[in-house]
C-alpha positions in Angstrom: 4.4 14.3 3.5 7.8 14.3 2.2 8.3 16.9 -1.0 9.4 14.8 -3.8 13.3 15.6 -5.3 13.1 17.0 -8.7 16.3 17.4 -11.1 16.8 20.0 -13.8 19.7 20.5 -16.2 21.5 24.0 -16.6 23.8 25.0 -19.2 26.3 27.7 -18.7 28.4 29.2 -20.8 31.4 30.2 -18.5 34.3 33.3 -19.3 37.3 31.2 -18.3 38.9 34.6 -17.5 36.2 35.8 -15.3 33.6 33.2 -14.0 34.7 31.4 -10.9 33.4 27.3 -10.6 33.7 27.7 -6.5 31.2 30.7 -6.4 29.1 28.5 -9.0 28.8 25.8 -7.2 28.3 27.6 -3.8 25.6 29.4 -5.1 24.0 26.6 -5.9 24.3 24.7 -2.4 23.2 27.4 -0.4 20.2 28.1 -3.1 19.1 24.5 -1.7 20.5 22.4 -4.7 22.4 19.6 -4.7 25.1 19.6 -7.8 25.2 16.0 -9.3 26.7 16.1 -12.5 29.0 17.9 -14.9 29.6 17.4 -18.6 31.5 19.6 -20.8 29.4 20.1 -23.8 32.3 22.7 -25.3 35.3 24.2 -25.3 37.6 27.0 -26.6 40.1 29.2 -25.0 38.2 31.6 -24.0 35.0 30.0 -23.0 33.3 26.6 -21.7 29.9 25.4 -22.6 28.9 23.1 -19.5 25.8 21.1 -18.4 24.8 21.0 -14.5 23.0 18.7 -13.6 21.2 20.0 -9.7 18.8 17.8 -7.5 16.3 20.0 -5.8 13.7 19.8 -3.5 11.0 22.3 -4.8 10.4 24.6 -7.7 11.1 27.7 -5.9 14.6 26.4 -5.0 15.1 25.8 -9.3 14.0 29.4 -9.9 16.8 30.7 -7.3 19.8 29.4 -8.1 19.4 30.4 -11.9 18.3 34.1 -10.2 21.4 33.9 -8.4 24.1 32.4 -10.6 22.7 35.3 -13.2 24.6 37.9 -10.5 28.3 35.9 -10.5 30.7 37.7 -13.3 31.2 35.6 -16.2 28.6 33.3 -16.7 25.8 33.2 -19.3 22.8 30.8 -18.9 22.2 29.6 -22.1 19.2 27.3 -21.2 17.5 24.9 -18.7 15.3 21.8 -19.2 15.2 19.1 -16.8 13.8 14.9 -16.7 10.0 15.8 -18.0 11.3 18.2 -20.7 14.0 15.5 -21.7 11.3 13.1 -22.4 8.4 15.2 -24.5 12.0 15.8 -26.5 11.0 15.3 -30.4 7.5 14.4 -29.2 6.5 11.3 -26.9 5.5 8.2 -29.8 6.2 7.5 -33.3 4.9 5.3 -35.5 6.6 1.4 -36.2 5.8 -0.3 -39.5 4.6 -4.1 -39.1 5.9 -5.1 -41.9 9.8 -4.9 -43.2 10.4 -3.2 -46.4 13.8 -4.9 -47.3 13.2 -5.3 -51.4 10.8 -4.5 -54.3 8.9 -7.5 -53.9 8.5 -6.5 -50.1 7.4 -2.8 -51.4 5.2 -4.1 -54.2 3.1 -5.7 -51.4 2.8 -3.3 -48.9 2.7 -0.1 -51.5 2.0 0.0 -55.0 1.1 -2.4 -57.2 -0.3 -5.0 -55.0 -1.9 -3.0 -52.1 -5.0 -1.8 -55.0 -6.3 -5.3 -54.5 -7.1 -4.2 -51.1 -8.1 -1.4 -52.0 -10.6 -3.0 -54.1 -11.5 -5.4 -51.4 -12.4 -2.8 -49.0 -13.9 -0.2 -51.8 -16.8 -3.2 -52.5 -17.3 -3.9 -49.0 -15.7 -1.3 -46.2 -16.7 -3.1 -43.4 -13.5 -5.0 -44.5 -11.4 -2.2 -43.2 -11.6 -3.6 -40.0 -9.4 -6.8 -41.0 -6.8 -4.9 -43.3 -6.4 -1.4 -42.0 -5.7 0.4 -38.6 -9.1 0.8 -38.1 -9.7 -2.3 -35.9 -7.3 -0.8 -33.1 -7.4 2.7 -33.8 -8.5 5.5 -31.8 -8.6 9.1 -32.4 -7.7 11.5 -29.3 -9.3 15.1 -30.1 -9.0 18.1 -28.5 -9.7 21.7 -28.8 -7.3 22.7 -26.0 -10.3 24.2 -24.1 -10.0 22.6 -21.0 -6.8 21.2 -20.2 -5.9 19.6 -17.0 -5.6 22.6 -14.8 -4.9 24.7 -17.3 -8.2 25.5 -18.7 -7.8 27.2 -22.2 -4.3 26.6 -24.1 -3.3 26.5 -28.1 -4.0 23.7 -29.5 -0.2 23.2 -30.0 0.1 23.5 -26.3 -2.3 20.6 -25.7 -0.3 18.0 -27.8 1.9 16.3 -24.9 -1.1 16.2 -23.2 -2.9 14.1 -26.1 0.2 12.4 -26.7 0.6 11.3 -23.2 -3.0 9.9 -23.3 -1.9 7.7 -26.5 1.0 6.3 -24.7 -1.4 5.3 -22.3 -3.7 3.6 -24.5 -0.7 1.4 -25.9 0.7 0.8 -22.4 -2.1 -0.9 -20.9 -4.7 -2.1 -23.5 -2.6 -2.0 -26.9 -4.6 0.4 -28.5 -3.1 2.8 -31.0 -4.1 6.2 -30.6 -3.6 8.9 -32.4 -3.5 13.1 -31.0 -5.7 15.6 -32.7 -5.5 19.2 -31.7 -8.2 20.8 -33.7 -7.1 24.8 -34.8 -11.5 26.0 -33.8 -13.4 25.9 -30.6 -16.3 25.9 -32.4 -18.3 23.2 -31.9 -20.3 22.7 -35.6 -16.3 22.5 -37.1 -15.2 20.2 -34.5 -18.4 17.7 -35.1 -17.9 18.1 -39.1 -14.2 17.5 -38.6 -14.4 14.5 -36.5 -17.2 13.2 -38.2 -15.1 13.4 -41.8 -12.2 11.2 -39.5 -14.7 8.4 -39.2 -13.1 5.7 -42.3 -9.5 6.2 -40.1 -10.6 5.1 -36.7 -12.7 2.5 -34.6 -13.1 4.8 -31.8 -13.5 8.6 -30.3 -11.7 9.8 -27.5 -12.5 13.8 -26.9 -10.6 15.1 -24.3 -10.1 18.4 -22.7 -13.1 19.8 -24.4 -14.6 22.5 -22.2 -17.9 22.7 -20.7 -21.0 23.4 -22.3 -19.4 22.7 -26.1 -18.1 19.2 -25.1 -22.1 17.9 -24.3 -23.6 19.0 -27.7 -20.2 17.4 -29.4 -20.4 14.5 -28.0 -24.7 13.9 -27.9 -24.4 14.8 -31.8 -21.1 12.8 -32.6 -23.1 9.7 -31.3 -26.2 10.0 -32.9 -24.1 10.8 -36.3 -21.5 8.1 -35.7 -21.7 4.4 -36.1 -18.1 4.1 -33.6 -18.1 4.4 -30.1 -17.2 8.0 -29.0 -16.5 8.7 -25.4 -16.0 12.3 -23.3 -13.2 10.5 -20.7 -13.3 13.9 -18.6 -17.0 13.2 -18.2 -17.5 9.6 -18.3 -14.0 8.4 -17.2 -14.1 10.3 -13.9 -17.7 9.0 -13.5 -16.9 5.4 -13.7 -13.7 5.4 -11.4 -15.5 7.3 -9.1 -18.5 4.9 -9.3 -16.4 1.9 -8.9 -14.5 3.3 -6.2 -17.7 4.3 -4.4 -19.2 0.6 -4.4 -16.6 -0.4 -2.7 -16.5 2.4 -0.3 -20.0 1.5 0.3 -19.2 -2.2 0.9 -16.7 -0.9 3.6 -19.1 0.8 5.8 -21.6 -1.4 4.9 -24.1 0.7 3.5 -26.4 0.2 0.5 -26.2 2.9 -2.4 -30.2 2.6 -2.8 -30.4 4.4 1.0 -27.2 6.7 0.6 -28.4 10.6 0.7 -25.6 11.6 -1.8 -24.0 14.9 -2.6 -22.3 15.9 -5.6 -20.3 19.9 -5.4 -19.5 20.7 -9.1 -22.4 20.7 -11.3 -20.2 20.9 -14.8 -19.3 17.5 -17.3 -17.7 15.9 -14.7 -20.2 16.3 -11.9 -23.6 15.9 -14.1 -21.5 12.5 -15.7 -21.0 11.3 -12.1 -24.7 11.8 -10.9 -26.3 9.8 -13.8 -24.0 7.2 -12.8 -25.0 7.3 -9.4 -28.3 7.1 -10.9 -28.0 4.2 -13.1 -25.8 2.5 -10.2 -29.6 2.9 -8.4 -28.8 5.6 -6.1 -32.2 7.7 -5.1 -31.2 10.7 -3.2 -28.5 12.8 -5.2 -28.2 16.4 -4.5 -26.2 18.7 -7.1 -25.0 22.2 -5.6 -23.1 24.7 -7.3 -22.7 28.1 -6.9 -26.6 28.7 -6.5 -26.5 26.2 -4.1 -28.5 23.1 -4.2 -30.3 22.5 -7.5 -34.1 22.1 -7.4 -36.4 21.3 -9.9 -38.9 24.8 -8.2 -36.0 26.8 -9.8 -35.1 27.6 -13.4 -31.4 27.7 -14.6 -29.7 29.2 -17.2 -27.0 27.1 -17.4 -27.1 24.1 -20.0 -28.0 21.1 -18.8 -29.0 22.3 -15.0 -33.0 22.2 -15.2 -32.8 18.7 -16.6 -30.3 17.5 -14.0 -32.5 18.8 -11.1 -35.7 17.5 -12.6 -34.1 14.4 -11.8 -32.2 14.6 -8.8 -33.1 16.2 -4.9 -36.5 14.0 -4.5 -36.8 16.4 -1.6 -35.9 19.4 -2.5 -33.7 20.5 -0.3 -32.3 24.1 -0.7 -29.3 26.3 0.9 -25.7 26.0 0.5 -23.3 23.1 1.0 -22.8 23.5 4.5 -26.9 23.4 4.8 -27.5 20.1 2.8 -25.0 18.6 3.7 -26.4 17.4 7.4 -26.9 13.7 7.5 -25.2 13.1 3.9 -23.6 10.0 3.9 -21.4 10.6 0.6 -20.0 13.7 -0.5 -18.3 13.9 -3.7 -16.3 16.8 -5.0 -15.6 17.8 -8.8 -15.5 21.8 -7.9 -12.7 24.0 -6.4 -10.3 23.5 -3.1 -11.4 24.5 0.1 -15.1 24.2 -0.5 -15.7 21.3 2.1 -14.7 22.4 5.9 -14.1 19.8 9.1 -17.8 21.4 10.2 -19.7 20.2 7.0 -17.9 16.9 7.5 -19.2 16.5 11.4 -22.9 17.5 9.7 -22.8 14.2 7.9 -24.1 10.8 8.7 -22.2 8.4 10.7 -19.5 6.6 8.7 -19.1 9.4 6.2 -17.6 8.8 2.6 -15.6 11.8 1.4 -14.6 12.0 -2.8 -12.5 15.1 -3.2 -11.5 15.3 -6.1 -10.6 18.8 -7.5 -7.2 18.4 -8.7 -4.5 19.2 -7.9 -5.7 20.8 -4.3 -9.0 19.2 -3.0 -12.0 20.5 -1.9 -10.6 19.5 1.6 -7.4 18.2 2.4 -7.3 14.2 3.2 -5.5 15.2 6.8 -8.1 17.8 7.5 -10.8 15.0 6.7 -8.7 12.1 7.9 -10.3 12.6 11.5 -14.3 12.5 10.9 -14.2 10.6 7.4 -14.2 6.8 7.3 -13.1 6.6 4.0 -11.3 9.5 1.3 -10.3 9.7 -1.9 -8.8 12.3 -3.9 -7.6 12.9 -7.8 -4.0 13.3 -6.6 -1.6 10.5 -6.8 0.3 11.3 -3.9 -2.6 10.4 -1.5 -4.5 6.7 -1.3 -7.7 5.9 -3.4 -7.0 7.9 -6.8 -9.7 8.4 -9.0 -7.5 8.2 -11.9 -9.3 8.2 -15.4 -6.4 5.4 -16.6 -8.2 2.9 -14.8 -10.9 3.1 -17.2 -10.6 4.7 -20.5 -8.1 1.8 -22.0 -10.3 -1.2 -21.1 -13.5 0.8 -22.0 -12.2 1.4 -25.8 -10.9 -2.4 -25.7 -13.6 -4.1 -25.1 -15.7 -1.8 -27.2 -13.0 -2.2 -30.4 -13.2 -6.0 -29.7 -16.3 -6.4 -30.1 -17.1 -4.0 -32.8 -19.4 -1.7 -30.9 -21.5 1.2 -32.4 -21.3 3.3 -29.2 -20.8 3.3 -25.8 -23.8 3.4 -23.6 -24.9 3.5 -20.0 -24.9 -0.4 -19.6 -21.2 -0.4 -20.4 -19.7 1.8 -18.3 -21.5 0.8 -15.7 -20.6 -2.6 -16.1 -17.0 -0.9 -16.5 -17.2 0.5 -13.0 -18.2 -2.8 -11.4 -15.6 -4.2 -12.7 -13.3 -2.4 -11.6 -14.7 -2.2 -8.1 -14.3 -6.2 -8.3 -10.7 -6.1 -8.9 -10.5 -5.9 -5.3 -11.8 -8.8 -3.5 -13.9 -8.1 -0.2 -11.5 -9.0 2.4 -8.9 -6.9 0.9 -10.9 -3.7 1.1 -9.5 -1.2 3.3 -10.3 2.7 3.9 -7.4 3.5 2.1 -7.7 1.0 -0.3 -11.3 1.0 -1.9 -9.5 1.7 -5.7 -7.1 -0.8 -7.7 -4.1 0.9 -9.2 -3.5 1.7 -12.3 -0.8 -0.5 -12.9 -3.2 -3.6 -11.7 -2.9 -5.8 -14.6 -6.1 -7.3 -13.7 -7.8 -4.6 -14.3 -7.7 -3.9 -18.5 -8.8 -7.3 -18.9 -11.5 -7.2 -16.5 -13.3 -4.1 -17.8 -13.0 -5.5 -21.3 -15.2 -8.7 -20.6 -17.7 -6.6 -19.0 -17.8 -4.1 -21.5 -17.9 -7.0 -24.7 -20.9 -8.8 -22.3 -23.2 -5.5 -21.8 -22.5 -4.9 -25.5 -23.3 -7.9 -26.7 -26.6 -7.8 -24.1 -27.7 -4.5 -25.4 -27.3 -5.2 -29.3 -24.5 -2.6 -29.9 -21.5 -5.2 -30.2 -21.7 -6.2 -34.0 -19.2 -9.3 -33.1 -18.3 -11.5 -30.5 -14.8 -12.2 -29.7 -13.0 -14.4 -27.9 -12.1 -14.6 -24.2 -8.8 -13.3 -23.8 
């Protein structure tokens, strides 16, 4: 595949005396960058403060041009940022009043005295502060900075453009205003009292990038204590886009989940979310294997959460490693490490084999390296077909759930999330490399939030119903 062209912007502070603009500019051609752009942000006699502004192909070619200009006489890199830097500058959203604030009368309203009638309003009844606060379309992003994309542990600080990317995508495609939380404790009895004392803000809990074991006792607790919906997307999210993705994988090869011997490499959030929607979804024979190796219920575990997932998975108990089990799988779905799934394991598997891998950013096995004995693949990359891409789920989920006033969000409706999804794309569009909508498929939002409202409303947890929209 072609490498993508990246573009960063260097500033240089240049001895007019001494520094040389050829050797500068030589440097950076033969470095393998491409010199688009010069502003002048400064001058004086004796020195210029310019910005360059050099296409590249790769990161490596970034790193030396600046190790290279450093070596010319006269020249002083003062600093370098480049398109994705620009755009966190100052932060990524801000926050837009609804209403003008032009006179007293206008401030009177919003602020004091007049707002203390609403105040009152809400104080005798607070269910009210779903019709004159933020509540109604607000949802709070937490994060202890645990386990963040692949960066795994990070300051809290350093996981904000990460939350504040996820709000963006909340407004963007389901008009939700979200707000990023980057709690200052890992420890889970804080984070559950903190959260828990955020409940009069928001309508809805999104954790994210809460690390394995801590984000399943969060999360359990958080909903048994919480009349809101709160939702794990690194669990759940993955789960249903994989789900929905799968269904209509399965349609392709023409194969029903019910018979499917199913493997699932990565027994952690994601991979224990993904099996008990397989489960729900119907599916009978789903194997878990880690680094023991296939999970069993003859075994005990020490690891949270395994002993439980085995009791109910592997009717057969198979044991061994990957490449063992594997013979005569039908699905394989990776949420583990790359590498872990060879061309040989593939051949072992049923005819028509499905292949999910989708450790990100490198795979458990790269799509050309499957390409050959796979019918169908899908990855968490964006740069390959079929992205299992949490964005196709988490904005609809938390609309449909704000909409209709749900308590929580349960099995029913993210399972009615993933068929909706899968639905998105009609039967004789299906195609291996086309089993997943995109994220910018504006049919999508709206389709997961009617199923979502309906299995609310079906399972008593909706405490209105809307209207079709």
């Amino acid at each position: 595949m072609s490498k993508a062209s990246m573009s960063f912007i260097l500033r240089l502070k240049l001895d007019k005396q001494t520094a040389s603009f050829g050797k500068i500019a030589t440097v950076i051609s033969s470095s393998g960058g491409d010199l688009v752009a010069i502003d002048v942000i400064k001058e004086n006699k004796q020195t210029t403060l310019r910005d360059l502004s050099i296409n590249v192909d790769q990161k490596d070619a970034q790193n030396l041009i600046i190790n290279e200009l450093r070596k010319l006489e006269g020249i002083s890199i003062q600093h370098t940022t480049d398109r994705t830097f620009l755009a966190h500058s100052g932060g990524k959203i801000h926050v837009v009043p609804k209403v003008k604030i032009d006179n007293r009368d206008d401030m009177s309203r919003v602020y004091t005295p007049e707002v203390a009638r609403v105040c009152e309003a809400i104080d005798q009844d607070v269910e009210r502060a779903h019709e004159y606060t933020i509540k109604k379309n607000a949802v709070a992003v937490i994060s202890d900075g645990t386990a963040v994309l692949g960066l795994g542990k990070i300051k809290p600080e350093a996981a904000m453009p990460v939350m504040e990317g996820k709000a963006m995508l909340f407004k963007q495609f389901a008009d939700i205003d979200a707000y990023p939380i980057c709690l200052d404790t890992q420890d889970p009895e804080e984070i559950i009292t903190i959260v828990k004392a955020l409940r009069p803000t928001f309508g809805g809990i999104n954790l994210e990038d809460i690390a394995s074991p801590n984000c399943f006792s969060i999360e359990q607790r958080l909903k048994q204590e919480l009349n809101i919906p709160v939702f794990h997307d690194d669990q759940h999210g993955t789960a249903i886009v994989a789900l929905a993705g799968l269904l209509n994988a399965l349609t392709l090869v023409s194969k029903p989940i019910e018979t499917c011997k199913i493997i699932v490499c990565g027994i952690g959030a994601a991979g224990m979310a993904i099996t008990n929607m397989l489960l729900k979804a119907g599916a009978t024979n789903v194997i878990g294997v880690d680094v023991e190796g296939a999970l069993h219920c003859r075994k005990k575990y020490e690891r949270p959460g395994w002993n439980e997932f085995a009791n109910k998975t592997n009717p057969n108990n198979e044991e061994g490693e990957l490449c063992e089990v594997i013979k005569d799988a039908d699905v394989f779905i990776g949420v583990s490490a790359p590498g872990l799934l060879t061309q040989s394991d593939i051949k072992q598997m049923a005819k028509s084999p499905i292949v999910f891998a989708l450790a990100n950013p490198n795979p458990e096995i790269q799509p050309e390296e499957a390409k050959p004995y796979a019918a169908v693949i899908a990855t968490g990359r964006s740069d390959y077909p079929n992205q299992v891409n949490n964005v196709l789920c988490f904005p609809g989920i938390f609309r449909g759930a704000l909409d209709c006033r749900a308590k929580e969000i349960n099995d029913e409706m993210k399972l009615a999330a993933a068929k909706a999804i899968a639905s998105t794309i009609q039967e004789d569009e299906l195609d291996a490399e086309y089993i997943i909508p995109s994220v910018f498929n504006r049919e999508v939002v709206p389709s997961i939030r009617q199923a979502v409202i309906n299995a609310a409303i079906t399972t008593g947890v909706a405490q209105i119903e809307p209207d079709s929209h």
